[in-house]
Structure formats: C-alpha cells, structure tokens
C-alpha positions in Angstrom: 0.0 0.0 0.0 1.2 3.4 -1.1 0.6 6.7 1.3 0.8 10.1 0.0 3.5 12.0 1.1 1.2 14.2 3.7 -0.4 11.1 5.0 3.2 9.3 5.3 4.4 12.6 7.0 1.0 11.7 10.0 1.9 8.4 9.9 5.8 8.8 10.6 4.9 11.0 13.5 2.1 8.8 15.1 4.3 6.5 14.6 7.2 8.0 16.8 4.2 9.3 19.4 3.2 5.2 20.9 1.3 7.7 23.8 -0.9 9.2 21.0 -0.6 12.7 19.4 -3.9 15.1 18.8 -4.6 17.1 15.5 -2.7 20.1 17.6 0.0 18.6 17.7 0.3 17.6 14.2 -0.8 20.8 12.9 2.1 22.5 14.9 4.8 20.0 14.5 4.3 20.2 10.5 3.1 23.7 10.1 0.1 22.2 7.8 -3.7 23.4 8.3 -5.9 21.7 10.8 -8.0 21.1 7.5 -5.2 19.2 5.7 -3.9 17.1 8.7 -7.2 16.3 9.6 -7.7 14.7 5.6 -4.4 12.9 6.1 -5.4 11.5 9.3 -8.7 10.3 7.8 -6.7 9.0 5.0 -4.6 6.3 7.4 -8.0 5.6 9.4 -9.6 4.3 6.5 -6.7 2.4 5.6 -6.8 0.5 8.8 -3.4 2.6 9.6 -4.8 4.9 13.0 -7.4 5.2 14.8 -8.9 8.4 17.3 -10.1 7.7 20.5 -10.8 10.6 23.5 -9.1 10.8 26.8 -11.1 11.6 30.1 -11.0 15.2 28.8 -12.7 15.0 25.4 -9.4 15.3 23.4 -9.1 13.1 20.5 -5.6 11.7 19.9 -4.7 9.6 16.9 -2.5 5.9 17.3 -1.8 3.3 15.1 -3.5 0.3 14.8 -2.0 -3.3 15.4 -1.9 -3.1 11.4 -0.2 0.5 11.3 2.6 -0.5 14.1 3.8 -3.3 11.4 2.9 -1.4 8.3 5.6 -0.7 6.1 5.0 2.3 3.3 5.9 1.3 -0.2 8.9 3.3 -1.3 8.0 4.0 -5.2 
C-alpha cells in the first residue's frame, strides 16, 4: 500500500508518538492546516493505519492500529 507524502508525514509522526498525538500537535509540528492534517489522518484511518479515540477530557488523539505499528510504506 502506497501513502501520499502528507499522510506518510501523519503516519511517521504517530508513529514515533506510541502515547498518542492530537490534530494540535500535528498541525504544529508540520506547520500544515488543521483542515489538511485532519484529511491525512482520515486518509490512514480508512486504511486501517490509526485510529482516534478521546481521553477523560474530550481530546481526540490519533494511534496506530496493530496493522499501522507493522505497516511498512511502499517506497515507489
């Protein structure tokens, strides 16, 4: 399976984050819109790649799923 080179950039840093990361974070760490990360992110979840799921406090954060945390992009 072949990501796009936005949705690889989400996945690379969920993939560094095992404690989850929110859209926030994202959106700050890559200097993207909240718009385009949150495409990217919903790019990966219907790929089986990540999942959200809210804390205690309402905040969404985004992890892999068991799939994601073996998934390997394509490199061509």
């Amino acid at each position: 399976m072949k990501l796009t080179e936005k949705s690889n950039e989400i996945f690379t840093v969920v993939k560094a984050n095992a404690k989850g990361v929110t859209l926030e974070e994202l959106v700050e760490l890559l200097g993207r819109t909240k718009n385009s990360v949150n495409a990217s992110v919903l790019d990966l979840t219907k790929k089986g790649l990540a999942y959200r799921e809210k804390d205690e406090d309402g905040v969404s954060h985004i992890y892999l799923t068991e799939a994601g945390e073996t998934f390997v992009p394509d490199e061509d």
